[in-house]
C-alpha positions, -999 to 999 in steps of 0.1 A, spaced: -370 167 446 -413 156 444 -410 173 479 -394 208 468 -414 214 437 -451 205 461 -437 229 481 -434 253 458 -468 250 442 -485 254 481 -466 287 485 -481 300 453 -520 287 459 -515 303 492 -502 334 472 -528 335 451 -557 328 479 -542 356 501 -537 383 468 -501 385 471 -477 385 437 -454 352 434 -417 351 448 -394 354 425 -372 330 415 -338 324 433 -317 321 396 -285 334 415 -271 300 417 -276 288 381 -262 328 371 -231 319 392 -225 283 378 -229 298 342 -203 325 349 -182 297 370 -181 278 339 -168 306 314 -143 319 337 -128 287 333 -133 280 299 -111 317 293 -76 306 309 -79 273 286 -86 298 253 -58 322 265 -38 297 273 -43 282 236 -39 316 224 -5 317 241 5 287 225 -4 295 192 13 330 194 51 331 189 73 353 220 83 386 210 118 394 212 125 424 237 138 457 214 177 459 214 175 431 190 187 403 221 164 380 203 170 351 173 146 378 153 167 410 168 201 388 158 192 377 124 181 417 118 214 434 130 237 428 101 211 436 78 202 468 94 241 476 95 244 475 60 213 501 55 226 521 76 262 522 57 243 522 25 221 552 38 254 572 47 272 564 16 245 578 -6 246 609 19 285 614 14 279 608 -28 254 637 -25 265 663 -1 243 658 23 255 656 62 250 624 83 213 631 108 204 612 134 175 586 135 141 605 127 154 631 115 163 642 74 198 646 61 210 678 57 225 692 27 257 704 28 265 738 5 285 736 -23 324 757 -4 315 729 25 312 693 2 340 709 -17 363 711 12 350 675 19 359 665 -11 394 674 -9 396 660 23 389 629 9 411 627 -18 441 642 -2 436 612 25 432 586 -4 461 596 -19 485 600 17 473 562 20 489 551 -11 519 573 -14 525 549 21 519 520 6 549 520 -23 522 533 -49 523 573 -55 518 582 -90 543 604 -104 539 640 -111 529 644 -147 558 663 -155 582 642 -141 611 628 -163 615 588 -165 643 573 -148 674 569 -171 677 538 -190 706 512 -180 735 507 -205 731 473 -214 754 451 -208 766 449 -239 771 481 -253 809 481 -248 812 451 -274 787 468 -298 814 501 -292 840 485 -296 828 466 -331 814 499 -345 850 518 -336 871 490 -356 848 494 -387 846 530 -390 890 528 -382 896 499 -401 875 501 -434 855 534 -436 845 566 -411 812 556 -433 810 518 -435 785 517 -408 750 527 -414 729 528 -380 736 499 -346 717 496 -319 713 462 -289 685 440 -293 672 439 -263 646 408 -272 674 387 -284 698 384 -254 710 423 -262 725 409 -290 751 437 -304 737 449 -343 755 469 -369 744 475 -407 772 479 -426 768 497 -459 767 476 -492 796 484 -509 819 479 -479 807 446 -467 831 421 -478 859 438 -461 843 441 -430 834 402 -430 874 399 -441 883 426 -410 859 410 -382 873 374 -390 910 383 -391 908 412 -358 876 396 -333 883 362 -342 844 359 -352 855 324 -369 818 310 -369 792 321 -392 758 309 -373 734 318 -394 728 342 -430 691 346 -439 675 370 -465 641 392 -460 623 413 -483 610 446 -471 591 457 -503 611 491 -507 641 472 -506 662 436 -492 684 424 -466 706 395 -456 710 388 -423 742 373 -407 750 358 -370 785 355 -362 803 343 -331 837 336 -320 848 306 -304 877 321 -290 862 347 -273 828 337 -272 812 374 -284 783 372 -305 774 398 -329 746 404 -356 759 415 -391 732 433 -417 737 444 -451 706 462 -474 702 458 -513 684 469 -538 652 458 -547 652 459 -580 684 444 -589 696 427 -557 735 424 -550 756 420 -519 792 401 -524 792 362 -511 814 357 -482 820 321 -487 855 325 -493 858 345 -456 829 315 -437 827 287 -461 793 279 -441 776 306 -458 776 287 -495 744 265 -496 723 294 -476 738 319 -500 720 293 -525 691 295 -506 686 332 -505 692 334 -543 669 303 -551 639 320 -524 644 359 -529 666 363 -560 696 380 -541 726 379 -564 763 372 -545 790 378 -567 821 358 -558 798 330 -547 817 296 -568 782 282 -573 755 303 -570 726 284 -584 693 272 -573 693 248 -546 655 239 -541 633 245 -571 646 235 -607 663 258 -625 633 267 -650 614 282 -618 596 311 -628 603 345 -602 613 339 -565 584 323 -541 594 348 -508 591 377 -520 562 398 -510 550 405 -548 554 368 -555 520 354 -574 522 314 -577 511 299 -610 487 277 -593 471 295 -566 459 264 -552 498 253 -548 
């Protein structure tokens, strides 16, 4: 190295004695090292940079990003072409703006649309009916020929008038009803006991209906087995209908009950009197215009 540099200093003295300008420098070498040593230095940094930077997926969505996008992008797209049928406006394709259909044409969509709706459920079981179709007739129920057959033997057998209005209550096991009139109610009871065999009084309650009263009677036969709903209206004001103990001896005590309650009179009864408050009971505690003594009570 002592050698080289001597060397080096004779070729310039000589340089100098003889008037000629110094060689230059040979920097080639360290010029090359330097650019030897950041060539390789750059596949380390884009190899780092490689690392660092996540692989893009190839388009057609084949990737995990291109899979987690499709469904999303699906339902833009359905969203996009819903809001394009809602407005009239026809379907475009990508890049390009919808174009908005005229009124005869979204019209004749329209139509289209509802005519297919509405083909779809008429094959399902569910077409509506037209509006001016009649409703299917109603069954007979069941058992209209026993409330017939009552409302004939009345009418023959006691009065063309005795019966006031009948009908099947539908609710209560299309239980047969018939109001007989007032006045011809104790020969009914007399004419259903003696002809239907209705032997069995059930039931016999009262109601009050404000503009007038009512006492309610369930009958059945145990002969036959026919069950049938007796009613008989009163006046309001001076309540009356005949006591049919003597015909169903079951009907004293709630004959007592509808006289203690609602102040219904039944003449014939053999001892109408009250049977749970004490006889010096002021008025009749189920009636509608009833006002208690003690409110508190």
């Amino acid at each position: 190295m002592t050698e080289h540099k001597d060397q080096e200093q004779l070729q310039e003295q000589q340089a100098a004695a003889s008037g000629e300008a110094p060689a230059a420098k040979d920097t080639t070498k360290p010029e090359a090292a330097a650019q030897g040593e950041a060539s390789a230095e750059q596949p380390a940094e884009k190899g780092s940079a490689a690392e660092a930077k996540p692989a893009e997926a190839p388009e057609g969505g084949t990737g995990a990003a291109g899979r987690n996008e499709g469904p999303a992008s699906s339902g833009v797209k359905a969203e996009t072409s819903g809001r394009q049928a809602a407005s009239g406006e026809a379907p475009a394709s990508d890049g390009e703006k919808p174009k908005r259909l005229d009124p005869a044409e979204r019209e004749a969509r329209r139509a289209a649309a509802l005519a297919a709706k509405a083909a779809a459920k008429a094959a399902a079981g569910g077409g509506d009916e037209g509006e001016g179709a009649e409703p299917a007739p109603k069954e007979p129920s069941p058992n209209q020929p026993l409330l017939d057959k009552i409302v004939a033997l009345i009418r023959d057998q006691v009065a063309p008038d005795a019966v006031e209005d009948q009908y099947i209550n539908e609710a209560d096991s299309h239980l047969p009803v018939v109001v007989v009139k007032n006045e011809h109610w104790l020969k009914t009871a007399k004419l259903l006991k003696q002809s239907l065999k209705l032997d069995y009084l059930i039931n016999l309650s009262g109601v009050d209906y404000e503009t007038y009263m009512e006492v309610v009677y369930h009958i059945e036969s145990f002969q036959t087995g026919e069950k049938y709903c007796l009613k008989v209206r009163t006046d309001r004001e001076a309540p009356s209908i005949a006591s049919v103990t003597p015909v169903w001896s079951t009907a004293n005590w709630p004959e007592r009950e509808v006289y203690d309650l609602l102040g219904i009179q039944f003449p014939g009864h053999p001892d109408l009197r009250r049977i749970l408050l004490p006889d010096d009971w002021a008025g009749y505690p189920l009636r509608k215009d009833y006002e208690p003594l003690d409110p508190e009570v």
